[in-house]
C-alpha positions as CSV (number, residue, x, y, z in Angstrom):
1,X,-18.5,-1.9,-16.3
2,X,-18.2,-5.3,-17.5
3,X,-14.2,-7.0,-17.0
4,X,-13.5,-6.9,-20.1
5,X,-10.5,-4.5,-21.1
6,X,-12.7,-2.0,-23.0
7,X,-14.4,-1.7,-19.6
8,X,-11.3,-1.6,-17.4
9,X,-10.5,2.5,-17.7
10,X,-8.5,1.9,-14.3
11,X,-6.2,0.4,-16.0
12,X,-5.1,4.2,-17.3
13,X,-5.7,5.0,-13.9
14,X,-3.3,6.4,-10.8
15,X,-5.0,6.1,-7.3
16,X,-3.9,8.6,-4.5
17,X,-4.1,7.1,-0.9
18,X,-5.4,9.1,2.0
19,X,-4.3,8.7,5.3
20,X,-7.1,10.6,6.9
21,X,-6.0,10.9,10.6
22,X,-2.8,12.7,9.3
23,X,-4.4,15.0,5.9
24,X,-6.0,17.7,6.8
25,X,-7.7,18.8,9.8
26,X,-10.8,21.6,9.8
27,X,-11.6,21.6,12.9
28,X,-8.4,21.9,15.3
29,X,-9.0,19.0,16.8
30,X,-5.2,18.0,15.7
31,X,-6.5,15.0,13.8
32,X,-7.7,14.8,10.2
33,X,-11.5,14.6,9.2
34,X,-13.9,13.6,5.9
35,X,-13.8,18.1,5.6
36,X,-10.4,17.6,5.3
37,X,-10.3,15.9,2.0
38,X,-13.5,17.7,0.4
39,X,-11.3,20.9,1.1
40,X,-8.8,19.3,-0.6
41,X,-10.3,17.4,-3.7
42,X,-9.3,20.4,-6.2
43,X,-5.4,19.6,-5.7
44,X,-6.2,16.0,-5.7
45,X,-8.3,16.9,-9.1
46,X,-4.7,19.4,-10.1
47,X,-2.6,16.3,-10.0
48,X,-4.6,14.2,-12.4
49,X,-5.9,12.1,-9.6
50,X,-8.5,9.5,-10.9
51,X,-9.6,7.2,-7.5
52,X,-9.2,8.2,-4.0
53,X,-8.6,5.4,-2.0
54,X,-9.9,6.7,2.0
55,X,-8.6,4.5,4.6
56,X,-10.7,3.3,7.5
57,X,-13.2,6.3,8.8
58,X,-15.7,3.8,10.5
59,X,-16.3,3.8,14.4
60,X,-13.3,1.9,16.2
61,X,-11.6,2.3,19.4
62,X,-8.1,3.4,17.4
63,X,-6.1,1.0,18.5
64,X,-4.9,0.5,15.1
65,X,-5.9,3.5,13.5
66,X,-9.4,2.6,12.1
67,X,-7.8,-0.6,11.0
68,X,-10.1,-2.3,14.7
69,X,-14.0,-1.8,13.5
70,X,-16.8,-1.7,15.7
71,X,-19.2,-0.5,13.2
72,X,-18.9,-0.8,9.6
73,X,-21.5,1.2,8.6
74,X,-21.0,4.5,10.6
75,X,-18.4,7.1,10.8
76,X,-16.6,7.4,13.6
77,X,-17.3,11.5,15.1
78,X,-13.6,12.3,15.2
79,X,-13.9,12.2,11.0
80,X,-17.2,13.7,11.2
81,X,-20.6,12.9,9.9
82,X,-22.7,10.2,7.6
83,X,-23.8,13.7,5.9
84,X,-19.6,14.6,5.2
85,X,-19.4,11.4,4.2
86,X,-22.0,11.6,1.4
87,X,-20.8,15.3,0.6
88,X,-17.3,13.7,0.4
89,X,-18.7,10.9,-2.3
90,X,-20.8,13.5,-4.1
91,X,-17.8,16.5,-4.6
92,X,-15.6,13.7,-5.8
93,X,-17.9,12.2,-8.6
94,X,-18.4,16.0,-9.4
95,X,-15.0,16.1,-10.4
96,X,-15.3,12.6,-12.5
97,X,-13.3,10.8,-10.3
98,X,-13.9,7.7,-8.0
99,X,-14.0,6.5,-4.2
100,X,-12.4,3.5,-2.9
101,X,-13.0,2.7,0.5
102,X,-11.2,0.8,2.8
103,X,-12.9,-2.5,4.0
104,X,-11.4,-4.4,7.1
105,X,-13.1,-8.2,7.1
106,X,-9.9,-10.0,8.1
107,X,-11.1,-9.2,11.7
108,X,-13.2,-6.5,13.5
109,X,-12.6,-4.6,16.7
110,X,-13.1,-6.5,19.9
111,X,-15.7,-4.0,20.9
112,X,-18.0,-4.9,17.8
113,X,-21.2,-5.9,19.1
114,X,-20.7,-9.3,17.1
115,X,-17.7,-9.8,19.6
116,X,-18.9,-8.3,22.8
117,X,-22.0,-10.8,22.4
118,X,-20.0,-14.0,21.4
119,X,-17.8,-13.8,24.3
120,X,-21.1,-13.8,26.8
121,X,-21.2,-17.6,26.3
122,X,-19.9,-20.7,24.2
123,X,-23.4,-21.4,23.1
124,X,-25.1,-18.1,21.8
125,X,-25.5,-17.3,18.1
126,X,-22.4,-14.9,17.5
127,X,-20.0,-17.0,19.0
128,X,-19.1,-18.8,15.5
129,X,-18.7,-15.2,13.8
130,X,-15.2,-15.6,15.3
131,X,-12.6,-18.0,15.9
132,X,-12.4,-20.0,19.1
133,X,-10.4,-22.6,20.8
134,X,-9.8,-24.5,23.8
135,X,-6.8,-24.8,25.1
136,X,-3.8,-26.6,24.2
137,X,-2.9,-30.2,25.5
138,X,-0.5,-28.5,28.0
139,X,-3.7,-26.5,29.2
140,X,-1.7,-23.5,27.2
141,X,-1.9,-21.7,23.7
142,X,-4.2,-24.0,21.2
143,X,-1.0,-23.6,18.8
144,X,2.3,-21.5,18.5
145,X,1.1,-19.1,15.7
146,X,2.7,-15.8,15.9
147,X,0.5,-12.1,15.9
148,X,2.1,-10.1,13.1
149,X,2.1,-7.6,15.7
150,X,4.6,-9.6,17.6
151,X,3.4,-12.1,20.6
152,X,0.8,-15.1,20.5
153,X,-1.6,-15.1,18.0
154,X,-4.0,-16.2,20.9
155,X,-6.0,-14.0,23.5
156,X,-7.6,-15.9,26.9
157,X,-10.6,-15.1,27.9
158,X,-11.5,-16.3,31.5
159,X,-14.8,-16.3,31.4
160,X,-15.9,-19.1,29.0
161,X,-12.2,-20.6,29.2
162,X,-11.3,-20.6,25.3
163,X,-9.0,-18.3,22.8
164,X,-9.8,-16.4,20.5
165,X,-7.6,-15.6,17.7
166,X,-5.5,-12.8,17.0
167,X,-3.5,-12.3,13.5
168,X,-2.7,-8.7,14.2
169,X,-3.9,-6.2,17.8
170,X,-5.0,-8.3,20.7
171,X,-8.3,-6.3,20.2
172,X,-8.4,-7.2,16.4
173,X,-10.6,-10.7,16.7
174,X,-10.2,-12.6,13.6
175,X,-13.6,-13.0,12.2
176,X,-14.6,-17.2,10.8
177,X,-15.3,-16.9,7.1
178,X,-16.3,-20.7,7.1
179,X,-19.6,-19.1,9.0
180,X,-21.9,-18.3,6.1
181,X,-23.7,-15.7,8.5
182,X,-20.2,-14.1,8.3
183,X,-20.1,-14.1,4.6
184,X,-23.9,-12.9,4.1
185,X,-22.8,-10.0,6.6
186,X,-19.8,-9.3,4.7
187,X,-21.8,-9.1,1.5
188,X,-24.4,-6.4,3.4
189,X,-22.0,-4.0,4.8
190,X,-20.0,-3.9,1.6
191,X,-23.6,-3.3,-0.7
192,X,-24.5,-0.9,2.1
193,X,-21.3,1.5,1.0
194,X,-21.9,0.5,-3.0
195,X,-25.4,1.8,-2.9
196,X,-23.8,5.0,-1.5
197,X,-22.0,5.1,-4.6
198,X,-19.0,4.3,-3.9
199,X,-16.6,3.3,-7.0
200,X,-14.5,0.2,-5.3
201,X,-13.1,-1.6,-2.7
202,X,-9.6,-1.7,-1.4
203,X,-9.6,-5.2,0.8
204,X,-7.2,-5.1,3.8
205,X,-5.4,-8.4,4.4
206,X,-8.2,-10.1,2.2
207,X,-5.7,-13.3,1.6
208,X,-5.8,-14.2,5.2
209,X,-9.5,-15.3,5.3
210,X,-9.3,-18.8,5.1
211,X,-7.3,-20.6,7.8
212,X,-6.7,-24.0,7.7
213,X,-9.2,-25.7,10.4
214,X,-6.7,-27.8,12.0
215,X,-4.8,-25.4,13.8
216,X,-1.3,-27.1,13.4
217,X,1.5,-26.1,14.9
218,X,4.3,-24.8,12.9
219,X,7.5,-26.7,13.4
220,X,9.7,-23.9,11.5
221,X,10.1,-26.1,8.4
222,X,9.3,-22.7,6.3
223,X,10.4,-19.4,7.1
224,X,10.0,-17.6,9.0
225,X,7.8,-20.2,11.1
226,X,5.7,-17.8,12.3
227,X,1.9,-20.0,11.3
228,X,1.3,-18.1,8.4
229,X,1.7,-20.7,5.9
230,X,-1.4,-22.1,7.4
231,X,-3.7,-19.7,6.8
232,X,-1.9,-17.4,4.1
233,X,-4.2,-17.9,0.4
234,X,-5.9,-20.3,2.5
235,X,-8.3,-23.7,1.1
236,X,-11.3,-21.7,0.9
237,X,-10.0,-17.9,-0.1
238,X,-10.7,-17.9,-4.3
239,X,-13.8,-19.5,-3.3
240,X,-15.2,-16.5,-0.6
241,X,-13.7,-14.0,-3.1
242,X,-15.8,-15.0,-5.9
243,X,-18.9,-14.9,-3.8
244,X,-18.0,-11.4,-3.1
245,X,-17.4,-11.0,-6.8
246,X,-20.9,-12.3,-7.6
247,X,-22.6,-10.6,-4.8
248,X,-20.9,-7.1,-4.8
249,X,-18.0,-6.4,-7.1
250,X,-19.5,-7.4,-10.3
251,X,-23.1,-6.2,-10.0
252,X,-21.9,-2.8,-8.7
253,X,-19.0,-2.6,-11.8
254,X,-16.4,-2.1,-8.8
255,X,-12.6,-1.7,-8.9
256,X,-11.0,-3.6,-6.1
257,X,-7.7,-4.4,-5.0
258,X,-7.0,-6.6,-2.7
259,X,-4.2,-6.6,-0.4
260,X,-2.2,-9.7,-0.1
261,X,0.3,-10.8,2.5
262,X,2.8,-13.1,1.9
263,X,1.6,-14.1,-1.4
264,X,2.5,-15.9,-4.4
265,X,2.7,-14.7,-8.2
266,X,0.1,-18.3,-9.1
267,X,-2.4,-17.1,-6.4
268,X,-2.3,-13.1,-7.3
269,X,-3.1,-14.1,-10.9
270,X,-5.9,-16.1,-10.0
271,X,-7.2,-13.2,-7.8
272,X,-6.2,-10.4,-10.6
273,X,-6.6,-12.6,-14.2
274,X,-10.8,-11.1,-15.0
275,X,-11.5,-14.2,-16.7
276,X,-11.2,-15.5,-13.1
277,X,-14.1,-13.3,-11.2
278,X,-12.4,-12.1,-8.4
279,X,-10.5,-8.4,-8.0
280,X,-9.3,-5.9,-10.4
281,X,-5.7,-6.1,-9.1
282,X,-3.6,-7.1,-6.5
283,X,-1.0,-5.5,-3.9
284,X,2.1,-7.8,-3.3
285,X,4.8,-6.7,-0.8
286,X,7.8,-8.9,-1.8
287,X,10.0,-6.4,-3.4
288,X,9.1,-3.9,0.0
289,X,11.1,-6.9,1.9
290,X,14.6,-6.1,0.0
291,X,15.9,-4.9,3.2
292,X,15.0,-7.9,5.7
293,X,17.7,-10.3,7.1
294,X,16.3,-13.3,6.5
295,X,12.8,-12.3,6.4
296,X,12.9,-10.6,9.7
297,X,11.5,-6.8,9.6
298,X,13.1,-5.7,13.0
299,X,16.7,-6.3,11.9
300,X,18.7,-3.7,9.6
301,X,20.4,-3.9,6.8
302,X,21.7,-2.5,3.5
303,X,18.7,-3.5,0.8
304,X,19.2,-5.4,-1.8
305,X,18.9,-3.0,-5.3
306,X,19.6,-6.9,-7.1
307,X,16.8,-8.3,-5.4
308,X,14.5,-5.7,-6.0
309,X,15.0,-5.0,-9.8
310,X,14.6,-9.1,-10.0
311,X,11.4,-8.6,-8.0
312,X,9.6,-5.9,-9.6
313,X,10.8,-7.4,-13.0
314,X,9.9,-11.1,-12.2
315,X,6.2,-9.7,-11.0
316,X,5.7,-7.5,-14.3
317,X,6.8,-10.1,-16.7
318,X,4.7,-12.9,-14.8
319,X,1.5,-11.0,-14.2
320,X,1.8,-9.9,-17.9
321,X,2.1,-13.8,-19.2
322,X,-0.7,-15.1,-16.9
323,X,-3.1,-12.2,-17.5
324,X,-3.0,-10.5,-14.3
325,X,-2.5,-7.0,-13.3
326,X,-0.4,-5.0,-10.7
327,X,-1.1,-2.4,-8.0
328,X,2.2,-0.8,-8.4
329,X,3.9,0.8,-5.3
330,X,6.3,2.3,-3.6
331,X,4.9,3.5,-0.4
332,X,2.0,3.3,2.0
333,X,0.4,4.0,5.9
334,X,2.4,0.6,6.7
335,X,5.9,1.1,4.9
336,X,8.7,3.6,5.5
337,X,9.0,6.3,2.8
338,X,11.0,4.7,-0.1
339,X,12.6,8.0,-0.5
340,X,14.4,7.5,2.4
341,X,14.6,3.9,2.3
342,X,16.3,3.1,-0.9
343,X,18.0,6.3,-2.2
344,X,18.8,9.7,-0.8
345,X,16.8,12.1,1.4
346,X,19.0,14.8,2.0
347,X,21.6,16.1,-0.7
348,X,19.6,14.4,-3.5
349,X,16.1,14.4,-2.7
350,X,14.4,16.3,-5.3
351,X,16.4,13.7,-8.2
352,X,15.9,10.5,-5.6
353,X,12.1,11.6,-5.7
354,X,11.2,11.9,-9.2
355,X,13.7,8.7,-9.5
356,X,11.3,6.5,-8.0
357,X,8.5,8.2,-9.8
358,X,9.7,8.0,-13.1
359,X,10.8,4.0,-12.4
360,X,7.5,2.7,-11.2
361,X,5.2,4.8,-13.5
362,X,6.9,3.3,-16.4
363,X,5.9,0.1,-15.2
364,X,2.7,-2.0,-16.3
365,X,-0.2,-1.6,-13.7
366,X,-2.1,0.9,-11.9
367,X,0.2,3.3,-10.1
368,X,-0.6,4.0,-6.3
369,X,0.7,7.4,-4.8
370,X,0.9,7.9,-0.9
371,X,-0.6,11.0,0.6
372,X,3.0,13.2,0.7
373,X,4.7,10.8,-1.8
374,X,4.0,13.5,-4.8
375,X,6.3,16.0,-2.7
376,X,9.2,13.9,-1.8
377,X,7.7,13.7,1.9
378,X,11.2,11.9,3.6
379,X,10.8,9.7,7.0
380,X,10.9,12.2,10.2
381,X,13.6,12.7,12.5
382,X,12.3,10.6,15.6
383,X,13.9,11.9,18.6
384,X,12.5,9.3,21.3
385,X,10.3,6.4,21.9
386,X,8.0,8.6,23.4
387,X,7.2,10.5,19.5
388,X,5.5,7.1,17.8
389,X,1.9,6.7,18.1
390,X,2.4,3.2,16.2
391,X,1.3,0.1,18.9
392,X,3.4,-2.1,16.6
393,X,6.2,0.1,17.0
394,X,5.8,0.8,20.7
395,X,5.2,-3.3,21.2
396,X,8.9,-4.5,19.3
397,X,10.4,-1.3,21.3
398,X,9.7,-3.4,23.7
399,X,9.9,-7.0,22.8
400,X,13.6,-6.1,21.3
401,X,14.9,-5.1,24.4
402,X,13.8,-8.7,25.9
403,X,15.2,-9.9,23.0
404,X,18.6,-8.2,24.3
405,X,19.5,-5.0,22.5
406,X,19.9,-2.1,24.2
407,X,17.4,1.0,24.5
408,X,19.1,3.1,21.5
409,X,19.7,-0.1,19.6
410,X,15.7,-0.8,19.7
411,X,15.1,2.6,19.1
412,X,17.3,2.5,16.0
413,X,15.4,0.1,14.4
414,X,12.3,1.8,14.9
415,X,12.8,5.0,13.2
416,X,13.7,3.2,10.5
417,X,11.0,0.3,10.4
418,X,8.3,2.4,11.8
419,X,4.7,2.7,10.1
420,X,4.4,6.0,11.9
421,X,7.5,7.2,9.4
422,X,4.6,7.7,6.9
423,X,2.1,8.5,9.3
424,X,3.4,12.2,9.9
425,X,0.7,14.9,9.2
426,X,1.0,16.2,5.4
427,X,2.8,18.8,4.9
428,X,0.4,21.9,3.2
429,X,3.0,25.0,3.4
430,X,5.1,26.5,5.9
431,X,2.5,27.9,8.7
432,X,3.2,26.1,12.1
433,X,2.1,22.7,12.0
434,X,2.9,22.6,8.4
435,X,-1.0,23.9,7.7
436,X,-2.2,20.5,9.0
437,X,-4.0,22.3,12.0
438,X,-4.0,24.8,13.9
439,X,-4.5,22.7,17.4
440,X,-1.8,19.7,18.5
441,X,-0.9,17.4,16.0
442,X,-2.0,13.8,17.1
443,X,1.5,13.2,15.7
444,X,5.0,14.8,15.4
445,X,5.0,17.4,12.0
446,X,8.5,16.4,10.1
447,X,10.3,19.3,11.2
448,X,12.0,19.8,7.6
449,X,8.0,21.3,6.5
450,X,9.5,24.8,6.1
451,X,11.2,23.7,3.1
452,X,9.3,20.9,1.8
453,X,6.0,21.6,1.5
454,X,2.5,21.7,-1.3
455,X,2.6,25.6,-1.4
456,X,5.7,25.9,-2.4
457,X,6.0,22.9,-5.2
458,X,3.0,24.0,-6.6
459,X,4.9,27.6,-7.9
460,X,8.1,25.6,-8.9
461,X,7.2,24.1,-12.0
462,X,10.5,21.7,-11.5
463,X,9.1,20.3,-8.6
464,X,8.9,16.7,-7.1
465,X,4.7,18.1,-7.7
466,X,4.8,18.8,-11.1
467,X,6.9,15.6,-12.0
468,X,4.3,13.1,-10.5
469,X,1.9,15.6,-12.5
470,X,3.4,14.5,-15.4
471,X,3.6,10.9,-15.1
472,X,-0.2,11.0,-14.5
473,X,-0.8,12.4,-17.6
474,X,1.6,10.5,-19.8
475,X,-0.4,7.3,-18.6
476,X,-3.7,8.7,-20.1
477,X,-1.7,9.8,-23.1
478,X,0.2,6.6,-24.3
479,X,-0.8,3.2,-24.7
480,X,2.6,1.6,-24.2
481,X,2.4,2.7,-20.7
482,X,-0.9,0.4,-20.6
483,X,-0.5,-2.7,-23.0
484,X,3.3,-3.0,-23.7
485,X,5.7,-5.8,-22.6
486,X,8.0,-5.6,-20.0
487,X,11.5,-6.0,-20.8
488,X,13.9,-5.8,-18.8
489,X,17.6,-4.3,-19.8
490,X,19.8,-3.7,-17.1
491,X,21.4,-7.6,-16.9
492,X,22.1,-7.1,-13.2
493,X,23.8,-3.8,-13.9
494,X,25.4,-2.6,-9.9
495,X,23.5,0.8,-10.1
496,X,21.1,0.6,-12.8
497,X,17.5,-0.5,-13.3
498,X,16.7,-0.3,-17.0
499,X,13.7,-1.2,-18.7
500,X,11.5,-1.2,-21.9
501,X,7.9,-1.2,-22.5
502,X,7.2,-2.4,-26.2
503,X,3.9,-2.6,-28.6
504,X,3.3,-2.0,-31.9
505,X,5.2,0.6,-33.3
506,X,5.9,2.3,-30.1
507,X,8.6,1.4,-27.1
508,X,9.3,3.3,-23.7
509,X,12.8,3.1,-22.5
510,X,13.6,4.0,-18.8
511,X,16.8,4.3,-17.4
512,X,17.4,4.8,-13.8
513,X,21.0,5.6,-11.5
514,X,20.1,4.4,-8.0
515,X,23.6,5.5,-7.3
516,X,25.4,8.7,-5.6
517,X,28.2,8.1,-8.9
518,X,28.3,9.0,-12.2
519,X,27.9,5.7,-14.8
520,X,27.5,4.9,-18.5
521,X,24.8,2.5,-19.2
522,X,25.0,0.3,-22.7
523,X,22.2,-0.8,-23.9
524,X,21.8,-4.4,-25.0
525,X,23.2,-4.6,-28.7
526,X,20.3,-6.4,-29.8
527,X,17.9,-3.9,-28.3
528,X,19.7,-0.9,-29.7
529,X,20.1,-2.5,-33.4
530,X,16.4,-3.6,-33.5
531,X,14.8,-0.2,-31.8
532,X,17.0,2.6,-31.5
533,X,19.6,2.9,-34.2
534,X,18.1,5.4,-36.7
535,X,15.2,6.4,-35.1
536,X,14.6,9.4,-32.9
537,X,14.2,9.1,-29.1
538,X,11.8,11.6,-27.2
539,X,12.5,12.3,-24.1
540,X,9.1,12.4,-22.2
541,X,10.7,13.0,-18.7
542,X,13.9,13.5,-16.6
543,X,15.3,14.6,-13.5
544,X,17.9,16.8,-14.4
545,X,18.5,20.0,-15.7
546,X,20.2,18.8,-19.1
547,X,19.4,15.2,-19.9
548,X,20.7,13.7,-22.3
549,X,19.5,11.5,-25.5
550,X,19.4,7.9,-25.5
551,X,22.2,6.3,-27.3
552,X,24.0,3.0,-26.8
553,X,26.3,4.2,-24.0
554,X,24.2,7.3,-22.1
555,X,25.7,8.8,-19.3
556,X,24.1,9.0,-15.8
557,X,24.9,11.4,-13.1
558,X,23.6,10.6,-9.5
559,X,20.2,9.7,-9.2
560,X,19.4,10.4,-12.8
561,X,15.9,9.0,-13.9
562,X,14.6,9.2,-17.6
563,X,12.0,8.0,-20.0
564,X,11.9,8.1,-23.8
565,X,9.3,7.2,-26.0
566,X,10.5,5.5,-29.7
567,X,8.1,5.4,-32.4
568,X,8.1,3.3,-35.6
């Protein structure tokens, strides 16, 4: 498929994210496998589902959950086989829809043979697949970059008296894209899994490939001072993701999305824009930082609901002007669940649910849904440091007590940063273990299952289930959902984010209450007088039980969510 926008039918597109370790397990083991997911496909297939994106299931040491690979081109035995694999890829383009795999080139495992062999010696032929330094003037660290895992971005090793470096796990080496015997390896690894027939790409931390070469320190001038400036969208990235492009992405027709940290809107439209060559879309993480002090991730506070309407507004209106297009998002394996993040997981978690539904699949891009998401899955109830799993987590338990908070402070902030709060096993029905497995979860079950669960959404047609079921199918349905312009309506409104979609003869309206109180919202004059007065507004999806019609002062109750369509 050429990238032209005939061509692009992911565009109409929702991608479901699969967190295999925590799925579904076949064989007690207490950890998901590849049998897992086939068993599973026909839900996947219920829910309108068009491109499974599987996370890591290469071989890897775990260390960051298939995120550290030792072998990209074999399945690690705790997912099962190369043969599940290819069943996996075969059920699913039986049921016309797509697999996008997880690829991990930022770095590989520290027990990849490439890394095992280039730390033998400073002169044999693998020790430029990585990065290496000496040691600083001081005889110390070759700079003060920071691991976004918290600690030195450096590792020593003794024996040929260099670093190596480390963006994330100290057992994550950062592979040297300048190396073009990286590249060509790259390219052979990711045609290996296209000529398996997989449908696309998702590219883990694919803007951190190009570091600048000389290694400066960062003197704090840019927050948060950490060294990522230097090697975030680096000199060399659109260059090594066009040659993937050339070599991979467009001969095989493949959607990708790359995931980008720390970005900027110029350099995700150069990576997104198809006239450019590069991916299909792009993941940013700005409006999942709304909550950060000053940047920092391992500090609380109230988030900012101004911020992140300005955010998600500012990205659809600028990727729509520059020709660019938008992995839209809520949640994933590395965020907390938004449910309980940003509105309410207990009184009002069925309306919070759909609420965050409703708002980002009314928005321009392809929608992303994480495994548990299309249930209203909240964050656990963490009991003790002892119930994560997460070595980030486990690492800043420890690093904020140095840092001088107490014990149950630290642990405060971890259950509510934690990547392991989306990491719990999904929850199938009310059977022990919530019909993850019948051994012992590698991971804590939420232990609110009994009542939130797939078995029983899937005989309430008012469920969270049938809502997302819904937005799916409106995006195949209507166009505006694809090709209209964002507008944004709300002017800063204290518990509203409003919006319109408009194209030719059709416009989308969706209002949403991120608020526990009742409100009016008015429409702008302009907007009402020009596309709502004396026309009929369908409601294509709400919350409640009676929702009302749009007018120029609607009424909200808590955590109300709607979407109308206008036509002519």
């Amino acid at each position: 498929m050429k990238n032209s926008k005939a061509h692009d039918w992911w565009r109409k597109s929702t991608v479901y994210q699969v967190y295999p370790k925590s799925f579904n397990d076949t064989t007690g083991s207490g950890e998901g496998d590849i049998r897992g997911l086939i068993n599973k496909l026909d839900y996947l297939k219920d829910l309108g589902i068009d491109i499974v994106w599987l996370q890591p299931v290469y071989v890897s040491p775990q260390n960051d959950n298939g995120y550290d690979v030792a072998d990209y081109c074999a399945i690690n035995p705790e997912y099962g086989t190369m043969e599940d694999f290819d069943e996996l890829a075969a059920q699913i383009k039986r049921r016309d829809m797509h697999l996008m795999l997880d690829i991990v080139v930022n770095h590989s495992s520290t027990e990849h043979p490439w890394f095992k062999i280039s730390r033998q010696s400073k002169d044999n032929p693998y020790r430029d697949y990585y990065i290496w330094r000496n040691p600083g003037p001081d005889g110390g660290l070759p700079n003060n970059w920071q691991s976004k895992f918290g600690g030195p971005a450096w590792q020593y090793d003794e024996a040929t008296g260099q670093y190596f470096l480390t963006l994330y796990d100290k057992t994550q080496a950062d592979l040297n894209w300048e190396n073009p015997k990286v590249r060509e390896e790259v390219m052979k690894l990711m045609t290996f899994w296209a000529e398996k027939g997989v449908s696309g790409f998702r590219m883990d931390v694919i803007n951190l490939i190009s570091k600048d070469r000389s290694f400066p320190d960062d003197d704090g001038s840019v927050p948060p001072g950490d060294g990522r400036r230097f090697y975030t969208d680096g000199p060399k990235v659109h260059e090594y993701v066009k040659e993937m492009y050339d070599r991979v992405f467009g001969p095989y027709n493949l959607v990708t999305v790359g995931e980008m940290s720390s970005t900027t809107m110029e350099h995700c439209l150069r990576y997104s824009n198809p006239a450019e060559k590069e991916f299909s879309m792009t993941f940013n993480f700005h409006h999942l930082k709304v909550d950060y002090p000053n940047g920092q991730k391992w500090e609380l506070m109230p988030y900012d609901f101004q911020q992140l309407k300005s955010l998600l507004s500012n990205w659809q209106t600028g990727m729509q002007e520059g020709g660019g297009w938008n992995a839209l998002f809520f949640n994933n394996h590395d965020q907390p669940r938004a449910l309980s993040r940003f509105l309410d997981d207990g009184e009002y978690r069925v309306e919070s649910a759909k609420l965050l539904a409703t708002t980002l699949h009314g928005l321009q891009g392809t929608p992303y849904i994480f495994q548990g998401e299309e249930i209203g899955m909240p964050n656990p109830k963490w009991n003790s440091i002892e119930e994560f799993r997460d070595i980030e987590s486990r690492n800043m338990y420890r690093l904020l007590q140095e840092q001088g908070k107490t014990a149950e402070e630290a642990l405060d902030i971890i259950r509510e940063r934690s990547r392991d709060n989306s990491r719990t096993p999904m929850q199938w029905d009310d059977s022990p273990h919530a019909g993850f497995t019948s051994g012992t979860p590698w991971i804590k079950v939420d232990e609110r299952y009994p009542l939130i669960n797939v078995k029983q959404q899937l005989q309430d047609p008012n469920s969270v289930y049938h809502h997302y079921k819904k937005l799916i199918a409106l995006r195949k349905e209507l166009q505006v959902l694809t090709e209209g312009r964002f507008q944004r309506l709300d002017e800063e409104h204290p518990q509203v984010f409003a919006y319109a979609r408009i194209s030719e003869g059709e416009q989308l309206v969706v209002l949403s209450n991120f608020s526990s109180q009742e409100t009016v919202f008015k429409l702008p004059k302009s907007f009402h007088d020009k596309y709502v007065a004396g026309k009929k507004a369908e409601m294509l999806i709400g919350n409640t039980g009676a929702a009302p019609g749009l007018q120029a002062e609607t009424p909200l109750t808590p955590y109300a969510s709607y979407m109308w369509v206008i036509r002519g």
